[in-house]
Structures are given as structure tokens and as C-alpha cells.
C-alpha positions as CSV (number, residue, x, y, z in Angstrom):
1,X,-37.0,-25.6,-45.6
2,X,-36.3,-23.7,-48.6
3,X,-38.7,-23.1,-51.7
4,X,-37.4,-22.3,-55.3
5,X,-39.2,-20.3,-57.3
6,X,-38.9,-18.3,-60.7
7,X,-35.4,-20.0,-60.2
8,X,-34.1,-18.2,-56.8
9,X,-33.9,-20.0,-54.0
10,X,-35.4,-18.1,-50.8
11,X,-35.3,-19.2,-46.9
12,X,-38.4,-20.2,-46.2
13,X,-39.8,-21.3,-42.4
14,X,-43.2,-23.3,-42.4
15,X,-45.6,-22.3,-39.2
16,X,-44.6,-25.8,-37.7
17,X,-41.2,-24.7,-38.1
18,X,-41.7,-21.7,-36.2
19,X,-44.5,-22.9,-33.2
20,X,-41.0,-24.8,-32.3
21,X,-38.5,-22.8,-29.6
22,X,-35.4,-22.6,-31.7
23,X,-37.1,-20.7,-33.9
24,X,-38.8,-18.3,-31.7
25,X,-36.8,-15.5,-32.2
26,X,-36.3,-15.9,-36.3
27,X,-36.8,-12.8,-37.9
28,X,-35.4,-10.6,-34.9
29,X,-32.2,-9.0,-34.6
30,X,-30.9,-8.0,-31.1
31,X,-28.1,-6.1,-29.7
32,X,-25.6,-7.0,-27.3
33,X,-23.9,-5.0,-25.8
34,X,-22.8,-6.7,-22.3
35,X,-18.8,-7.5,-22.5
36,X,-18.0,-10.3,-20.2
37,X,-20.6,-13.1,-20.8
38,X,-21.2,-11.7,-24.3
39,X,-20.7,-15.3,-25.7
40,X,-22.8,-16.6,-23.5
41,X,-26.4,-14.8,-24.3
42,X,-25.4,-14.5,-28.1
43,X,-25.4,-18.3,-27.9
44,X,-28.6,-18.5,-26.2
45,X,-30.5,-15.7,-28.2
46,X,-29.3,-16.8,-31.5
47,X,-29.7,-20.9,-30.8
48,X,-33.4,-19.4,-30.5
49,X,-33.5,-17.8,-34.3
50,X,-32.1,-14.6,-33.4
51,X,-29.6,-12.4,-35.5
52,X,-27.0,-10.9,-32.9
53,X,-24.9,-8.0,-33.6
54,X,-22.3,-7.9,-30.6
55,X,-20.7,-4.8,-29.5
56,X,-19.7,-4.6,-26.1
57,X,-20.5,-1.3,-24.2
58,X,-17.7,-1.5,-21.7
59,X,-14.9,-3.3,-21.0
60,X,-13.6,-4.5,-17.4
61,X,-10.1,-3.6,-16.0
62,X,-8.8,-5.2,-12.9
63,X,-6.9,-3.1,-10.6
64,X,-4.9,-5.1,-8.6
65,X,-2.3,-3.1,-8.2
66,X,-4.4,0.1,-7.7
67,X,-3.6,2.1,-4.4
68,X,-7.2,2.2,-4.1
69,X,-8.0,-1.0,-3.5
70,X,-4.8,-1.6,-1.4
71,X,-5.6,0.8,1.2
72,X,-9.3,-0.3,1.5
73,X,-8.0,-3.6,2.0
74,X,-5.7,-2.5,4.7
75,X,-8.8,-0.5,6.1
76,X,-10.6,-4.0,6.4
77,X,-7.5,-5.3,8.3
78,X,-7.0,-2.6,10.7
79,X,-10.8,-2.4,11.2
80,X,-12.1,-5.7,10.5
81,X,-16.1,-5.0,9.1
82,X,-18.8,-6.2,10.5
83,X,-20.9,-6.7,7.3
84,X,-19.0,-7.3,4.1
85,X,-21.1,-6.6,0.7
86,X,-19.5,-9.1,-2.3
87,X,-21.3,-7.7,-5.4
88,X,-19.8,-9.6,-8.2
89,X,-18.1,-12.8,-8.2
90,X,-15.8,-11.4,-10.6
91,X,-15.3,-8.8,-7.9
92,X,-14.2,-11.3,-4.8
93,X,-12.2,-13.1,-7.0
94,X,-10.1,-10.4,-7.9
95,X,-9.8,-9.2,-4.5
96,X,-8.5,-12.3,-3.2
97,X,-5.6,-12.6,-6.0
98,X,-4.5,-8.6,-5.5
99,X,-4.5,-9.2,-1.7
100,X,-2.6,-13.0,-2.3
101,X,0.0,-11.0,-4.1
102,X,0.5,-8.1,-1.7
103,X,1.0,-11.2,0.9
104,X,-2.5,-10.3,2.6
105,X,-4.9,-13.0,1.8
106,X,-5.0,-14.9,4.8
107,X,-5.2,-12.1,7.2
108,X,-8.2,-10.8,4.8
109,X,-9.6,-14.1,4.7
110,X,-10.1,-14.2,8.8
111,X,-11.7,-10.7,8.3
112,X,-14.2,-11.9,5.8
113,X,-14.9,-15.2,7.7
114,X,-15.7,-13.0,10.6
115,X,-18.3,-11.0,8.9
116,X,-21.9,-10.9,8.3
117,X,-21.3,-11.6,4.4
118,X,-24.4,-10.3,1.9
119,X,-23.4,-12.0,-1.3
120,X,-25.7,-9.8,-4.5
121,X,-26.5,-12.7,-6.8
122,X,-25.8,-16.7,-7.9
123,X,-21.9,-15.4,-9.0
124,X,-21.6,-13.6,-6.3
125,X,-23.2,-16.8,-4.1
126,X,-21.0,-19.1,-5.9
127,X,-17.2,-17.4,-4.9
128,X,-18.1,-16.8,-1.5
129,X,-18.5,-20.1,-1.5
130,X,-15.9,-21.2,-3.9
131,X,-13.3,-19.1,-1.7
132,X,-14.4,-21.5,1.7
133,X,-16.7,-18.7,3.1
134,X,-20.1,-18.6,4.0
135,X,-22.4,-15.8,2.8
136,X,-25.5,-14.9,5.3
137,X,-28.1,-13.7,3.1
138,X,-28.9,-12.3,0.1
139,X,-31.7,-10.3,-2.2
140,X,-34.1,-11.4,-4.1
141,X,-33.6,-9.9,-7.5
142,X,-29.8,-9.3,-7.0
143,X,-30.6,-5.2,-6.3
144,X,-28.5,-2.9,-4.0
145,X,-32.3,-1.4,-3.1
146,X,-32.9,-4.7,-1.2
147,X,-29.8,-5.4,0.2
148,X,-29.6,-1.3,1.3
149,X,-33.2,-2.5,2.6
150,X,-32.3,-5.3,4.7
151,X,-29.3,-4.0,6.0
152,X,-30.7,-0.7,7.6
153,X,-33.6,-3.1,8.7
154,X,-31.6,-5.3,10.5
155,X,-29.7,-2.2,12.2
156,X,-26.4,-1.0,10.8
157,X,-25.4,2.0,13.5
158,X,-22.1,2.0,14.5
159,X,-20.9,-0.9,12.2
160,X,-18.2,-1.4,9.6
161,X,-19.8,-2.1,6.1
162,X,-17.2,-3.1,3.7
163,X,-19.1,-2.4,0.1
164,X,-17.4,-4.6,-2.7
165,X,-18.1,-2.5,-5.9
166,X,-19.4,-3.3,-9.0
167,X,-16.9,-1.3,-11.2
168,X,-18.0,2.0,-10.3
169,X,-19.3,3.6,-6.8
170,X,-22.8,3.5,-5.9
171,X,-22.4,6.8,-3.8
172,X,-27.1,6.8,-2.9
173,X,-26.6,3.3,-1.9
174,X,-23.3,4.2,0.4
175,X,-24.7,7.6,1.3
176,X,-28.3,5.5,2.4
177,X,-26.0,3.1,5.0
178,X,-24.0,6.0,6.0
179,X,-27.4,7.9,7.0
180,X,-28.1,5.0,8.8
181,X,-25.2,5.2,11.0
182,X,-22.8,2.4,9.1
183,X,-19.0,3.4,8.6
184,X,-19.0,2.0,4.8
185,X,-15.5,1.1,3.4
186,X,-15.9,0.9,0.1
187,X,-13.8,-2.0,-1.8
188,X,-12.8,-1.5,-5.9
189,X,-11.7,-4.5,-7.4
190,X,-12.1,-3.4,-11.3
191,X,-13.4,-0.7,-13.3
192,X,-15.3,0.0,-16.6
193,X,-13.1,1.1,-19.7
194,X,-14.4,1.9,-23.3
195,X,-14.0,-1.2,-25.8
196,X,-10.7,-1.5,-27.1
197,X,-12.7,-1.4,-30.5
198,X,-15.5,1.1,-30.8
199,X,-16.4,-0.3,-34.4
200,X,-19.3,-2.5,-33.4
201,X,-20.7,-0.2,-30.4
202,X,-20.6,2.7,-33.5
203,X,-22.2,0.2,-35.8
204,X,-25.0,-0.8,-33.1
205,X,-25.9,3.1,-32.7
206,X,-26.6,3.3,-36.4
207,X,-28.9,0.3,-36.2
208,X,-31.5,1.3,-33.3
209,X,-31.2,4.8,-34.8
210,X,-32.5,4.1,-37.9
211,X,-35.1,1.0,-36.4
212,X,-32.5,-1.8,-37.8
213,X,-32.6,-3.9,-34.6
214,X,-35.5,-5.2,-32.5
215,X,-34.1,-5.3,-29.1
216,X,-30.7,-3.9,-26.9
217,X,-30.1,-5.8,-23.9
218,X,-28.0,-4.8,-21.0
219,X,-26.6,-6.8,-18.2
220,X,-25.2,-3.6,-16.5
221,X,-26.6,-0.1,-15.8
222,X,-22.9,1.5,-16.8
223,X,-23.4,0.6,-20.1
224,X,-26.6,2.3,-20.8
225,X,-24.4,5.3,-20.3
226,X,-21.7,4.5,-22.1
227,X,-23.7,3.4,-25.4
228,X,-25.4,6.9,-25.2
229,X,-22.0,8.5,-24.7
230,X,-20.6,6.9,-27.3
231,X,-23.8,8.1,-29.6
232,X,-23.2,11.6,-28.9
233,X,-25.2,14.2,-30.9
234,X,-27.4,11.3,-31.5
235,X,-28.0,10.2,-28.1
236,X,-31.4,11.7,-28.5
237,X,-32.5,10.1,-31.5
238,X,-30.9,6.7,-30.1
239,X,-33.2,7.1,-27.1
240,X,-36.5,8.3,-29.3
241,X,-35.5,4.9,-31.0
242,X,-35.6,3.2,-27.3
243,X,-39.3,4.9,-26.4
244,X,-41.0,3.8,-29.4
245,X,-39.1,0.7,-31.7
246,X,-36.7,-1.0,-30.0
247,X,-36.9,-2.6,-27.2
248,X,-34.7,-2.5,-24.6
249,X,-34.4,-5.8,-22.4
250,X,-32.3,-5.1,-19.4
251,X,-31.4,-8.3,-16.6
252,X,-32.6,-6.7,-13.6
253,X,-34.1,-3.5,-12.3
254,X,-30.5,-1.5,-11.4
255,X,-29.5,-2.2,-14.8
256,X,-32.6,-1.1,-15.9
257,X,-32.9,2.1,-13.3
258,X,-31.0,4.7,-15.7
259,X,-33.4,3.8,-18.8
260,X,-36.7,4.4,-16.7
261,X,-35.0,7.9,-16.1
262,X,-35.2,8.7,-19.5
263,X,-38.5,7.8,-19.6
264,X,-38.2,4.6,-21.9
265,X,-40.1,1.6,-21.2
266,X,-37.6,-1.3,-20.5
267,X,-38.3,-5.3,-20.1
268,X,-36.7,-7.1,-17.5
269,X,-37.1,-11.0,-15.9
270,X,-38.6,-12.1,-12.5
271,X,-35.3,-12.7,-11.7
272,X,-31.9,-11.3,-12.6
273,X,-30.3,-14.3,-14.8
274,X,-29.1,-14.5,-18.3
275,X,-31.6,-17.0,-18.8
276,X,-34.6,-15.3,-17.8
277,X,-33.4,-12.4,-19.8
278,X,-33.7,-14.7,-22.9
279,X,-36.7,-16.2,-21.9
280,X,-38.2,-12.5,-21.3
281,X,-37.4,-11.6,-24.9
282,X,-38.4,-14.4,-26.4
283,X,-42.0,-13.7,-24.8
284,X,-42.2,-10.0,-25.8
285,X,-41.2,-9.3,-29.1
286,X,-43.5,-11.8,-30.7
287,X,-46.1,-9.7,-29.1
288,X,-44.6,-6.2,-30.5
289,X,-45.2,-8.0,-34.4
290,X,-48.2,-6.0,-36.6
291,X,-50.7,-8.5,-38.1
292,X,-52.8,-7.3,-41.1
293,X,-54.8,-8.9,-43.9
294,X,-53.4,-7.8,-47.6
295,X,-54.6,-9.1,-50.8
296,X,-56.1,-11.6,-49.1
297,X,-53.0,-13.1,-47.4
298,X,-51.9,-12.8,-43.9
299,X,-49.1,-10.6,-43.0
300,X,-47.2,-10.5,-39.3
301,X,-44.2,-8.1,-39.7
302,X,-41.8,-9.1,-37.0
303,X,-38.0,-7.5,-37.4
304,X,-36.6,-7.9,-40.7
305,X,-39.1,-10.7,-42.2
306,X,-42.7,-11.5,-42.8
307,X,-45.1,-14.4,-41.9
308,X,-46.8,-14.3,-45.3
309,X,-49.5,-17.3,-44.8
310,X,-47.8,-18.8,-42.0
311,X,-44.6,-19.2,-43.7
312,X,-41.9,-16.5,-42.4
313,X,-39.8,-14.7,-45.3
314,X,-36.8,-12.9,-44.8
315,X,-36.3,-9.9,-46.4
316,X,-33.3,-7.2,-46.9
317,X,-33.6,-3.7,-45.1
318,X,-35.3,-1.7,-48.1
319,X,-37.7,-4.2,-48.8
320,X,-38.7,-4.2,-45.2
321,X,-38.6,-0.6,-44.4
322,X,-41.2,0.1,-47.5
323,X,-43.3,-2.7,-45.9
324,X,-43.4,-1.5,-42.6
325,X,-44.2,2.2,-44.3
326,X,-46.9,0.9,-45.8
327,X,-48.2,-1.1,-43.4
328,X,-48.9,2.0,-41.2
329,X,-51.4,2.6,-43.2
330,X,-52.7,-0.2,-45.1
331,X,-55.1,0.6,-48.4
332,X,-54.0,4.2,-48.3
333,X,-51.7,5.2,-51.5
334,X,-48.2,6.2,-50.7
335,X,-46.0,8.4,-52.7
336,X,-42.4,7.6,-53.7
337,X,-41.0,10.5,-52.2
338,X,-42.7,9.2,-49.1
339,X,-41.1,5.9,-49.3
340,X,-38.0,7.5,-49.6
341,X,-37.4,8.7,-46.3
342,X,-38.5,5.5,-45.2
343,X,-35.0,4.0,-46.7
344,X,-31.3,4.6,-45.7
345,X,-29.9,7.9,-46.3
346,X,-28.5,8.7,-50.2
347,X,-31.4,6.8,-51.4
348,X,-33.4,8.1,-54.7
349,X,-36.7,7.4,-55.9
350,X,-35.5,4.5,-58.4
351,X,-34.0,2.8,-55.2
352,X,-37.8,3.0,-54.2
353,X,-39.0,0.9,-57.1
354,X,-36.7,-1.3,-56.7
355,X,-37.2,-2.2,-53.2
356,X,-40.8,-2.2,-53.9
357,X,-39.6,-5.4,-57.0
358,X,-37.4,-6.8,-54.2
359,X,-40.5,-6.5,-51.7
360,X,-42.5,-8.6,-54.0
361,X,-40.6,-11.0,-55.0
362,X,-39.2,-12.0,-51.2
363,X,-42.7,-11.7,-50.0
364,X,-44.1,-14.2,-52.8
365,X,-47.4,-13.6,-52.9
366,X,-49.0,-11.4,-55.6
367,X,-51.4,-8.7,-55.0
368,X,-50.1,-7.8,-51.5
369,X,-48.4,-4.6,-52.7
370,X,-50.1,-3.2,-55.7
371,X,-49.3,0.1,-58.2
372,X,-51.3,3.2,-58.3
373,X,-50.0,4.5,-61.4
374,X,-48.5,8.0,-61.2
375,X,-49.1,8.0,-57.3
376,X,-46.9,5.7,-56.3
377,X,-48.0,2.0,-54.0
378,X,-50.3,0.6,-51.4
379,X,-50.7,-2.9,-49.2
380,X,-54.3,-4.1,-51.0
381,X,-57.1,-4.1,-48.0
């Protein structure tokens, strides 16, 4: 609904409005920065109330024609494996068209049919089975640890492993079934490139850095290091961001492996799917929003709006960031030149006051945020 007042027209959602699932997420801005099936979770984030800001990490290139992959395709002819490893669907696909043009595909075809096939995941699942093979088994939660695990379980000494990759090598997982006695071949189909436009990965570094977005998500564990690569000198202050404000939502435990190295607390579903990714944030941020009593209304702070009295109200940046500031430490008096460095750089103290008159006029209830004259502002106990 929307409610007029003084003349202005504001956005306004009622609690009802909220309690239902397409709003869940209102108020919440999230990152995305998977490339691929981009589309995909933006659609299902924001059809939840979510404000998306896309910028792809990574881009995938297919190699086709890459001597790489032609000779570890002729090493699968000349020594067919016993165990083949399909990691992406993406991945099989690809490999199937590069060896259809070299004039290979049926001889590779026999070789894979051959095989003990481990396919890493439902896409993976779905183009063995697409390409008229017949996968054997496959993990859990779509992670190399369990597939490494069951392989060395069931005994790999003295087989062929042919290790489909998933854009880049995975040298502990190949050096783990090589210590087990496996001969591993290992198969790349594509690789990871920068974005063709850097814009919106630049743009999305600015954002968690200065606490602008509520959540990152990641659907691979390369682009966790190319989004702090691409933040440079303020890869540290993008990860402090990580540790403490945003939240970063990754699809599945490899993804989220180079994350827990830095020491930053990472969400992640049962199981690896889109879906459950969604479903994940959707249950965890609402829990990250403060709740405080102010002028005898009821404030939850979640992203950039407030749920004044059960209604939520959006509200720009500024107004938010002085909110937030003062809800840190609600009753206490707060200076301007505090508040200042609460706001975006270049700011002055008049761009204080008048985030504080934008504050109260989106949050439309007087007496939340109330003058101390010549010491500056404070949420009213």
C-alpha cells in the first residue's frame, strides 16, 4: 500500500503485507555476483522483496579448441579411465561438442560408457544422463571432499581417474587420489575470465565496504577470489565488511571453503541448490534485524528500511546510516561530527541535519529521533 502524508507519497508495507513470502526479503539488498545462472537467483531473491545489485565475479570461457583439453581427451582414448569425475554439466557438455568437432565423440563416448561415472550434482546428474550415459554415484552435498572420500574408500590404486574440472584445477583433491595410488587425468572444458565489464563488480565492492548491502552470495569458490582481487587495497576492509555486516551466503561448503579461511562466518543450505540458497537467506537475515523501542514506537532496522509499528518504511542511505548510528546506542546523545562519519565520504555537518529531517519524515512517527540542542541527536528510550 502506500500512505500520503503532509502531501508525499511514501511506500508503505502493512505487517500482513510482510508475514507473506514475497515480501520476505523487503528492505534487503543482496549481491550477486555468480555469472552463469545470474538471472536465475536474481529472479528468485527479488520475487521475494529483495533489491539485487548484479555483478558477476567471473566469467566462463570454453576451450574447445584448447590443446589442453585435446590431449587429455586423447589420454582417455589411449588409456580409457576407469572412474570418470563429470563436475559440471556445463563441463560434459562442452566436452562432448570440442571432441564432436575434432571427430572423437563416439570413440569418447565408449570410454565414458565404460566407466565408473561420479556425476558432482543435479546438472552434472542431468547431462550424464542427457548425453545417454549412466552415472554410478554421487555426493551428497555436491563436494569434491565426499566424492575424494568415496573414491579412496572404494579403492582407487592402480586406476585411471579422469577429473572433469570445474574451471580451474583442484590440485589437494587430485594430489589426495594420486596419494591413493589413482593415475588422475585431469579434463578442462572451460575456464574463469574477469567480466567483460568490471563496472558492477567495482560498484558491488563499494557497497559491502561501506555496509550498503545485506548479503553476497556465491555459487562458486573462484569468485570469492576474484571479487577480493578485484577490491585490491580494500580487500581488507571488504572482508572486515564480510566478518561483521554482511553476510555472505555461499551454495555449498567448497564455495564456501575460501571464506572460512579468512575467518568470516558464511551461510550455506542443507543442500547445494539455488533454491536452498534462497530459502537460506530468506531465514537468516530477518534474524540479523535490531529491534528496539523509541519514543514509544517499535523499531526493527533490517537493510535499508524500518518496521516502524509494524509497517516497513523505506528509507535512502543517509537517513538509514544516522539510524543505524544511533541505534547503537539508543538514549545516548550523539554529536554531529559523530554522525558524520557515519555517512558517505565528502559529507559535512549540514548533510547531517538533513538526513536527520529526511530520517524523520520517512520514518513518520514523531518523537523517535529527538534534538539535544547544541549536542547534536538521540533515538528517545
Amino acid at each position: 500500500m502506500t500512505q500520503r502524508t503532509g502531501g508525499a507519497r511514501r511506500p508503505v508495507l502493512t505487517e500482513a503485507a510482510l508475514a507473506h513470502p514475497t515480501a520476505a526479503l523487503s528492505g534487503y539488498t543482496v549481491g550477486v555476483t555468480a555469472d552463469r545462472r545470474r538471472d536465475e537467483l536474481a529472479e528468485q531473491l527479488g520475487h521475494r522483496g529483495a533489491r539485487i545489485v548484479l555483478a558477476p565475479a567471473l566469467r566462463i570461457i570454453p576451450i574447445a579448441d584448447d590443446a589442453e583439453l585435446r590431449a587429455a581427451t586423447r589420454a582417455c582414448l589411449a588409456e580409457p579411465p576407469d572412474v570418470v569425475l563429470i563436475s559440471t554439466g556445463i563441463g560434459l557438455r562442452g566436452w562432448l561438442e570440442a571432441a564432436e568437432g575434432w571427430g572423437l565423440a563416439d570413440p569418447l563416448r565408449t570410454a565414458l560408457t565404460a566407466a565408473y561415472v561420479v556425476a558432482r550434482g543435479p546438472k552434472a546428474r542431468a547431462a550424464v544422463r542427457t548425453a545417454g550415459l549412466r552415472e554410478h554415484w554421487s555426493p551428497e552435498a555436491d563436494s569434491y571432499e565426499e566424492v575424494v572420500d568415496h573414491l579412496t574408500a572404494r579403492g582407487v590404486a592402480g586406476l585411471t581417474v579422469a577429473m572433469q574440472l570445474h574451471g580451474d584445477s583442484q590440485p589437494e583433491f587430485t594430489a589426495a587420489l594420486e596419494a591413493a595410488g589413482a593415475t588422475v587425468i585431469e579434463v578442462p572444458v572451460y575456464r574463469w575470465a574477469p567480466p567483460i565489464d568490471p563496472a558492477p563488480l567495482h560498484r558491488l565492492i563499494d557497497l559491502i565496504a561501506a555496509r550498503l548491502v545485506d548479503a553476497v552470495t556465491f555459487t562458486s569458490a573462484p569468485a570469492v577470489a576474484a571479487l577480493l582481487r578485484a577490491a585490491g587495497t580494500a580487500a581488507d576492509v571488504v572482508l572486515d565488511a564480510l566478518r561483521t555486516d554482511v553476510m555472505a551466503a555461499c551454495v555449498g561448503p567448497v564455495t564456501a571453503a575460501p571464506l572460512h579461511r579468512y575467518g568470516i562466518p558464511v551461510v550455506t543450505p542443507p543442500r547445494a541448490r539455488l533454491s536452498g540458497l534462497v530459502r537460506t537467506i530468506v531465514d537468516e537475515l530477518p534474524k540479523r534485524a535490531l529491534q528496539l523501542q523509541a519514543g514509544g514506537h517499535s523499531l526493527t532496522l533490517r537493510g535499508h528500511a524500518a518496521i516502524v509499528d509494524g509497517e516497513l518504511r523505506l528509507l535512502a542511505p543517509a537517513p538509514m546510516a544516522v539510524l543505524r548510528a544511533l541505534a547503537t546506542t539508543p538514549g545516548r546523545v550523539r554529536s554531529r561530527a559523530s554522525l558524520l562519519h557515519a555517512l558517505p565520504r565528502g559529507a559535512d555537518e549540514h548533510a547531517v541535519e538533513m538526513a536527520v529531517a529526511r530520517l524523520r519524515a520517512g520514518l513518520g512517527a514523531p518523537g523517535v529521533v529527538q534534538t539535544v540542542v547544541k549536542r547534536g541527536y538521540r533515538l528517545s528510550a
